[in-house]
Biotite code that builds the C-alpha atoms (Angstrom):
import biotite.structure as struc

atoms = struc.array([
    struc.Atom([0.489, -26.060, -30.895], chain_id="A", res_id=1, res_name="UNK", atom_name="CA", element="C"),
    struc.Atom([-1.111, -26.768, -27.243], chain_id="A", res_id=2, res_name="UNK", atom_name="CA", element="C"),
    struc.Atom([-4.219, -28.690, -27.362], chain_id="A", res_id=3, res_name="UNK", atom_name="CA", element="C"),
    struc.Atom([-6.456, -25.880, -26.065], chain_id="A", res_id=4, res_name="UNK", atom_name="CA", element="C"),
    struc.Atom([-4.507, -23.668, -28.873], chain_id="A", res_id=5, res_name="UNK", atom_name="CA", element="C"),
    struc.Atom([-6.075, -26.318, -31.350], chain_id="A", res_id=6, res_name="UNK", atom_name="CA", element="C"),
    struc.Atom([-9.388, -26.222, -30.110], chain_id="A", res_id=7, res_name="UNK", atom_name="CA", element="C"),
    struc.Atom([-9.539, -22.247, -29.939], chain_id="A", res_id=8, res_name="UNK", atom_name="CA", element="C"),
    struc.Atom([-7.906, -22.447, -33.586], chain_id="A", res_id=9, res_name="UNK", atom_name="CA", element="C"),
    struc.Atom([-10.540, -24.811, -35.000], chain_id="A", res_id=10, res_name="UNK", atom_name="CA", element="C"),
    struc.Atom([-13.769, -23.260, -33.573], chain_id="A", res_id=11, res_name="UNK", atom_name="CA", element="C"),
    struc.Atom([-12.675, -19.967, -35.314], chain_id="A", res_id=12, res_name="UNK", atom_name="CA", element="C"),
    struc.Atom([-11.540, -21.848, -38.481], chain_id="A", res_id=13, res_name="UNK", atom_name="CA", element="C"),
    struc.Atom([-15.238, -23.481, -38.650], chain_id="A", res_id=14, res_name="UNK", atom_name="CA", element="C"),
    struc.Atom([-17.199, -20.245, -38.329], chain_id="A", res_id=15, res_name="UNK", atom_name="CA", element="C"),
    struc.Atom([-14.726, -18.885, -40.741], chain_id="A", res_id=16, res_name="UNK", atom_name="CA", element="C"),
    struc.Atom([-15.040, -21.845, -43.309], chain_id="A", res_id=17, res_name="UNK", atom_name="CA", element="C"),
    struc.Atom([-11.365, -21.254, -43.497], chain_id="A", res_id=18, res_name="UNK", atom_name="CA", element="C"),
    struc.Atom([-7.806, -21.137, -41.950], chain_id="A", res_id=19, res_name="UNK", atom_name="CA", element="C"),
    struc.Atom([-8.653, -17.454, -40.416], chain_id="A", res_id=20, res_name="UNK", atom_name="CA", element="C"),
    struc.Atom([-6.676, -18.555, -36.483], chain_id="A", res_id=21, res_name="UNK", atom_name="CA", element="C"),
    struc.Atom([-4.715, -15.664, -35.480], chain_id="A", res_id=22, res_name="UNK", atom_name="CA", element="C"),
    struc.Atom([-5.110, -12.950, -38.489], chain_id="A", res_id=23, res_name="UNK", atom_name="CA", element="C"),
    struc.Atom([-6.702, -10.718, -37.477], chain_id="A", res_id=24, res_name="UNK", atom_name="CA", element="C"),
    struc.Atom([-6.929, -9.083, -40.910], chain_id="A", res_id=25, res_name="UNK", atom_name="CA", element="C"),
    struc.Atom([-8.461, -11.358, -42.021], chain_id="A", res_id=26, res_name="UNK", atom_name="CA", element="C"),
    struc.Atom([-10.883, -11.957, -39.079], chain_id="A", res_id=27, res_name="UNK", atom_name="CA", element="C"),
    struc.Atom([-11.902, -7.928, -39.744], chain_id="A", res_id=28, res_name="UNK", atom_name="CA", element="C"),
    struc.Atom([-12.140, -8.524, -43.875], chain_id="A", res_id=29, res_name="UNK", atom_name="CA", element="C"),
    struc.Atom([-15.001, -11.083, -43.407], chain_id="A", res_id=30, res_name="UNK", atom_name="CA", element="C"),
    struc.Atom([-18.570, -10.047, -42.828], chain_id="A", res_id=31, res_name="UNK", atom_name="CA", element="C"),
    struc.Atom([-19.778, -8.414, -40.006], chain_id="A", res_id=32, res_name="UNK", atom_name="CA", element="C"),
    struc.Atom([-21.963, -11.461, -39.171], chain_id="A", res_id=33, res_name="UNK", atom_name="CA", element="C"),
    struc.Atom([-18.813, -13.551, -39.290], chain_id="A", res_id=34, res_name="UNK", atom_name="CA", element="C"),
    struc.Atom([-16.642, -11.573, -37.591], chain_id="A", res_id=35, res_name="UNK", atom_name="CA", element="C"),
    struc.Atom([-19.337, -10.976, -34.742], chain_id="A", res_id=36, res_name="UNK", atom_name="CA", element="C"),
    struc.Atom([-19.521, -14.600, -34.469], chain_id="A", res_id=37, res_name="UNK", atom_name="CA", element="C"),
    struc.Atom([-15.661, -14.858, -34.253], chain_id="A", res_id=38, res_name="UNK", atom_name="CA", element="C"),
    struc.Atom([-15.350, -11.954, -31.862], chain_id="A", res_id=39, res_name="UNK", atom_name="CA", element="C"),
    struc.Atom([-18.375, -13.972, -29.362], chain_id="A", res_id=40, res_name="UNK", atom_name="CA", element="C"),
    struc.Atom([-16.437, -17.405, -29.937], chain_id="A", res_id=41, res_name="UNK", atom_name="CA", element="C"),
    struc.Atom([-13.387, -15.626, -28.537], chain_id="A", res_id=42, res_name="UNK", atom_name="CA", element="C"),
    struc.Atom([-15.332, -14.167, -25.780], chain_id="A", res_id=43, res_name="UNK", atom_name="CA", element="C"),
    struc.Atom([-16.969, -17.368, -24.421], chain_id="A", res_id=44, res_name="UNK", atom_name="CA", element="C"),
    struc.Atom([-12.968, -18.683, -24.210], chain_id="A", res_id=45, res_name="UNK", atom_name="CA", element="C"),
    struc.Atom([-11.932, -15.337, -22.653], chain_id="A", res_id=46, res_name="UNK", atom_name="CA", element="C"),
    struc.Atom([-14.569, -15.528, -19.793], chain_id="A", res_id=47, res_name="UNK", atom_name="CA", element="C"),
    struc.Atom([-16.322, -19.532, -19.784], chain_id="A", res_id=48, res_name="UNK", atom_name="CA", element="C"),
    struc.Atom([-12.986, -21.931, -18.979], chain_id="A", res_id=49, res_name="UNK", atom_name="CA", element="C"),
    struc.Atom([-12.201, -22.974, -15.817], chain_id="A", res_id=50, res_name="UNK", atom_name="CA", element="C"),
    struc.Atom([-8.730, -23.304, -16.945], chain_id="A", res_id=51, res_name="UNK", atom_name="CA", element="C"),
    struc.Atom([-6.364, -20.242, -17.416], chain_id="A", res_id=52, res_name="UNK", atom_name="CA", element="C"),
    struc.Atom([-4.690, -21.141, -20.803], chain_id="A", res_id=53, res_name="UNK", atom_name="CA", element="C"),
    struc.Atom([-7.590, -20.854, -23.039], chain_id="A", res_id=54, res_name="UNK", atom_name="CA", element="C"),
    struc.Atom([-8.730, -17.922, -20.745], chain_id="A", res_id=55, res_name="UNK", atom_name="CA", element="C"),
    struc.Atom([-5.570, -16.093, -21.790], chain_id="A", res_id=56, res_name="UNK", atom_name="CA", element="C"),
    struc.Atom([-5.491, -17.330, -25.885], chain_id="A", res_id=57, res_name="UNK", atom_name="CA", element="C"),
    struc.Atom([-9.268, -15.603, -26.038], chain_id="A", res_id=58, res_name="UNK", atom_name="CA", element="C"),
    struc.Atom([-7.842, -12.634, -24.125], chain_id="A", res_id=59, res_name="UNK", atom_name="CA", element="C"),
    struc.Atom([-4.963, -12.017, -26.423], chain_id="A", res_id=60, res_name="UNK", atom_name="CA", element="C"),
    struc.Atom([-6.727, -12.647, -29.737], chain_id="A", res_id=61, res_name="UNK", atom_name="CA", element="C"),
    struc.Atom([-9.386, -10.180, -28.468], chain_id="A", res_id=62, res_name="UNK", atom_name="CA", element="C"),
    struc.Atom([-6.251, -7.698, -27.277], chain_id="A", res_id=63, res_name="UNK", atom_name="CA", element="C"),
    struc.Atom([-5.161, -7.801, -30.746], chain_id="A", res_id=64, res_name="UNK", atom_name="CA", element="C"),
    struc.Atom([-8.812, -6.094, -32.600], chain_id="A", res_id=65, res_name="UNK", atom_name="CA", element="C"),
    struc.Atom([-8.359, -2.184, -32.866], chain_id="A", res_id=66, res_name="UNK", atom_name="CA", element="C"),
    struc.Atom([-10.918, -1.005, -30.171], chain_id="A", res_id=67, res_name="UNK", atom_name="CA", element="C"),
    struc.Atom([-13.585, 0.684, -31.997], chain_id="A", res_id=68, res_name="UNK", atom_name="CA", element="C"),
    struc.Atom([-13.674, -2.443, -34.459], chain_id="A", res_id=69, res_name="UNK", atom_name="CA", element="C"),
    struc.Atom([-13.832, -5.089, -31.187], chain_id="A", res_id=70, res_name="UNK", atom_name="CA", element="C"),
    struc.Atom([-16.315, -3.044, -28.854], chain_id="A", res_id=71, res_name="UNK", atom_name="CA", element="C"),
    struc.Atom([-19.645, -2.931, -30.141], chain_id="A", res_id=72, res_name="UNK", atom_name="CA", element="C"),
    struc.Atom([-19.082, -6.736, -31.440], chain_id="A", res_id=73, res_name="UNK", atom_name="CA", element="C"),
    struc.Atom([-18.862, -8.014, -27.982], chain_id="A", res_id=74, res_name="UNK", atom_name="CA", element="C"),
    struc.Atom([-21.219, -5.450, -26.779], chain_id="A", res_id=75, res_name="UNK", atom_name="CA", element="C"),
    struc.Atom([-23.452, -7.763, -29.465], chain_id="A", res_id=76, res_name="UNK", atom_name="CA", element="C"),
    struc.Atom([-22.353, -11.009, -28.538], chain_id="A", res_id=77, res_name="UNK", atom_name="CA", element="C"),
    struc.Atom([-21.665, -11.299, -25.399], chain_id="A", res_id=78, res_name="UNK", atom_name="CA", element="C"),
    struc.Atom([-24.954, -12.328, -24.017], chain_id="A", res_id=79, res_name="UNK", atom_name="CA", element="C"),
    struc.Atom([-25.357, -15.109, -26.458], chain_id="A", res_id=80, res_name="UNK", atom_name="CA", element="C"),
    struc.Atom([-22.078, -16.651, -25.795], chain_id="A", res_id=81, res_name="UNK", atom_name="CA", element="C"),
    struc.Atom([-21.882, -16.341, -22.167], chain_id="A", res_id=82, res_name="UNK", atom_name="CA", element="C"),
    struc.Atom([-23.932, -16.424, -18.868], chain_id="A", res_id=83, res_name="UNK", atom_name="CA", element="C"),
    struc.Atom([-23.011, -13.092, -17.066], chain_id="A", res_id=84, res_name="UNK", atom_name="CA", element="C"),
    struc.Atom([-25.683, -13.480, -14.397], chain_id="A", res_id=85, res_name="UNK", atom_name="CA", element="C"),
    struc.Atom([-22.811, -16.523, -13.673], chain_id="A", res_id=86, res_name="UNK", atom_name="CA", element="C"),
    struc.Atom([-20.317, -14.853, -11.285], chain_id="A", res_id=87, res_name="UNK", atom_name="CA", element="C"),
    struc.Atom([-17.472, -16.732, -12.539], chain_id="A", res_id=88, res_name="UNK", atom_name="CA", element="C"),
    struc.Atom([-18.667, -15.482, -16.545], chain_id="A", res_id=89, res_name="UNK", atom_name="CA", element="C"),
    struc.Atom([-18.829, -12.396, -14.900], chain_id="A", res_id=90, res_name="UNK", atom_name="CA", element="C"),
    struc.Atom([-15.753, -11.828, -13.167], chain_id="A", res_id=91, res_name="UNK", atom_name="CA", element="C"),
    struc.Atom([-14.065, -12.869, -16.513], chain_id="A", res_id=92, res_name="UNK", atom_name="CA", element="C"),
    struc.Atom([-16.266, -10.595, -18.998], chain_id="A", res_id=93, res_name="UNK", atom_name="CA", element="C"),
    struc.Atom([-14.739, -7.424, -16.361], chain_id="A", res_id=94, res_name="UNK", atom_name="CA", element="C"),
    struc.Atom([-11.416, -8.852, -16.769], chain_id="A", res_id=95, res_name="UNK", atom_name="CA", element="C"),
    struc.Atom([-11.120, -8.782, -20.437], chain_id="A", res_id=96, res_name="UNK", atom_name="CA", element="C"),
    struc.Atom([-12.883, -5.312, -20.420], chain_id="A", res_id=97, res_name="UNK", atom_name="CA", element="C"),
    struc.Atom([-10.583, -4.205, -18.243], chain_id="A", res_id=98, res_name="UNK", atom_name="CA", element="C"),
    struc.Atom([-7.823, -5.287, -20.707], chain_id="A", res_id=99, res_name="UNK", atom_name="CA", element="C"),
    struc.Atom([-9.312, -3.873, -23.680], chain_id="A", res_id=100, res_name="UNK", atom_name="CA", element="C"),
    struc.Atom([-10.948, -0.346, -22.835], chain_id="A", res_id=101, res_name="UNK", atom_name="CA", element="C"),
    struc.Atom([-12.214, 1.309, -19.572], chain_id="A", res_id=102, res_name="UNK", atom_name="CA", element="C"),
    struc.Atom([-15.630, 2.371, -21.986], chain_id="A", res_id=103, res_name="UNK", atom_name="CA", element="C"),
    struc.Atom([-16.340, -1.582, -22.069], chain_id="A", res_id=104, res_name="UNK", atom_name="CA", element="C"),
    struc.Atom([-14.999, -1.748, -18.840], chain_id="A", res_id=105, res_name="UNK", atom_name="CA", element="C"),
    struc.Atom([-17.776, 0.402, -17.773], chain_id="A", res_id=106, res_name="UNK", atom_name="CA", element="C"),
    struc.Atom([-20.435, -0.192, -19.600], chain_id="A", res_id=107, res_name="UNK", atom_name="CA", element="C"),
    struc.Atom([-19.859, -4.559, -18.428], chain_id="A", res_id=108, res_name="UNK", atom_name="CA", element="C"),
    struc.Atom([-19.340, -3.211, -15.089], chain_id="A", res_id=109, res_name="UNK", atom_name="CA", element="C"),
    struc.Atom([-23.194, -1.911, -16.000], chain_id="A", res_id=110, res_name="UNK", atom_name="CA", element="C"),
    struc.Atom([-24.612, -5.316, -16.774], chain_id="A", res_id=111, res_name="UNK", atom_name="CA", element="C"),
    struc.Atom([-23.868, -6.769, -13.155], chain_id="A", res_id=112, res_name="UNK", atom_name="CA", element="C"),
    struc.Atom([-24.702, -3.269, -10.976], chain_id="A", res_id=113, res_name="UNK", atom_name="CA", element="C"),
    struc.Atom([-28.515, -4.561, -10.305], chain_id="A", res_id=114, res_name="UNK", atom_name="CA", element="C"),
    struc.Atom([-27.460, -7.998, -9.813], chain_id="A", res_id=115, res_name="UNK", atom_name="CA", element="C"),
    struc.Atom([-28.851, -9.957, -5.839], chain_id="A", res_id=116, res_name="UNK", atom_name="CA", element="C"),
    struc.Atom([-26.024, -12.157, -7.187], chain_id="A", res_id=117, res_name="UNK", atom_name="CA", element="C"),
    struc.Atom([-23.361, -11.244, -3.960], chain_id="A", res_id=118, res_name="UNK", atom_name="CA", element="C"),
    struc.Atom([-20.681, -12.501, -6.176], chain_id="A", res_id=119, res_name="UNK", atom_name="CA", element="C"),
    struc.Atom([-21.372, -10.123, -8.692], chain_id="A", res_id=120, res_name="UNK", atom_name="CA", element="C"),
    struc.Atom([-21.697, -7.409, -6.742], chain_id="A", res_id=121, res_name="UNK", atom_name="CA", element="C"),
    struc.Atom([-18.411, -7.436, -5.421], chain_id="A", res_id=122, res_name="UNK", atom_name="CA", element="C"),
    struc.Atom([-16.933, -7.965, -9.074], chain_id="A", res_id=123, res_name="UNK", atom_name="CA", element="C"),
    struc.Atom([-18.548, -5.136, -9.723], chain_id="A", res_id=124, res_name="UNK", atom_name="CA", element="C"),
    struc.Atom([-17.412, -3.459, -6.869], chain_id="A", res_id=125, res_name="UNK", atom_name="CA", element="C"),
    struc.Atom([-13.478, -4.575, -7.294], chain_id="A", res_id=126, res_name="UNK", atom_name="CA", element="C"),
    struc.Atom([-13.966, -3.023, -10.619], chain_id="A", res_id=127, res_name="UNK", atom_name="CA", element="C"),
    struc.Atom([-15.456, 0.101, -10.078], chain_id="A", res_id=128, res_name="UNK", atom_name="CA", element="C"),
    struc.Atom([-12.728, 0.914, -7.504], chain_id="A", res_id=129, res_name="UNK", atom_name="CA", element="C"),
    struc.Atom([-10.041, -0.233, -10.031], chain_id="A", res_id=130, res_name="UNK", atom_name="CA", element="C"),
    struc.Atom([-11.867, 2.559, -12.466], chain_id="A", res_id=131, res_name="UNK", atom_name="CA", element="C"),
    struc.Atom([-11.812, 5.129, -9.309], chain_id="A", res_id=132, res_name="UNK", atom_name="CA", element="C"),
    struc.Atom([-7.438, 4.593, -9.024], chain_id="A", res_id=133, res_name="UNK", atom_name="CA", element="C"),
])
């Protein structure tokens, strides 16, 4: 297993008190408070790293959550786990979005549209124009 694979594995293991890494029926049997705090973990390494490997292992383990289960949990943790009035936290955040639903995809796209930020503003603007296609 690649190192950043390890680290991803092991924060999820120690919120989960247990080998949970990559099941994600598992991840969806614990309780909601667990999960949540799972489903944020995975966020903050979908949308925080500067590198694109552990970028892409949050993005897939997030890809892999049924929708309607995997919404409304980052729609709950996403402001505790990362900084979206960062553009580069930003940027990210629409990227997964984009991956997983256009609904989160537009209601992210929501969070940045009052930003002075002018890095945010065209994030939101790339993505609102990807929404338009």
């Amino acid at each position: 297993m690649h190192p950043y694979e390890e680290a991803i594995a092991e924060s999820l293991n120690k919120i989960a008190n247990k080998e949970i890494y990559f099941s994600v029926s598992e991840i969806m049997d614990l309780s909601d408070e667990v999960a949540s705090e799972i489903v944020g973990k995975l966020v903050f390494w979908a949308c925080n790293p500067t590198s694109v490997m552990p970028i892409t292992i949050g993005r897939n383990c997030l890809k892999q959550f049924p929708v309607e289960w995997v919404f409304p949990k980052i729609k709950q943790t996403v402001f505790r786990f990362i900084n979206i009035t960062d553009d580069w936290d930003y940027r990210r955040l629409l990227e997964l979005c984009d991956l997983i639903s256009t609904d989160l995809l537009k209601w992210a796209i929501t969070l940045g549209a009052d930003s002075t930020n002018p890095d945010i503003i065209e994030a939101v603007d790339d993505f609102n124009e990807n929404i338009a296609k």
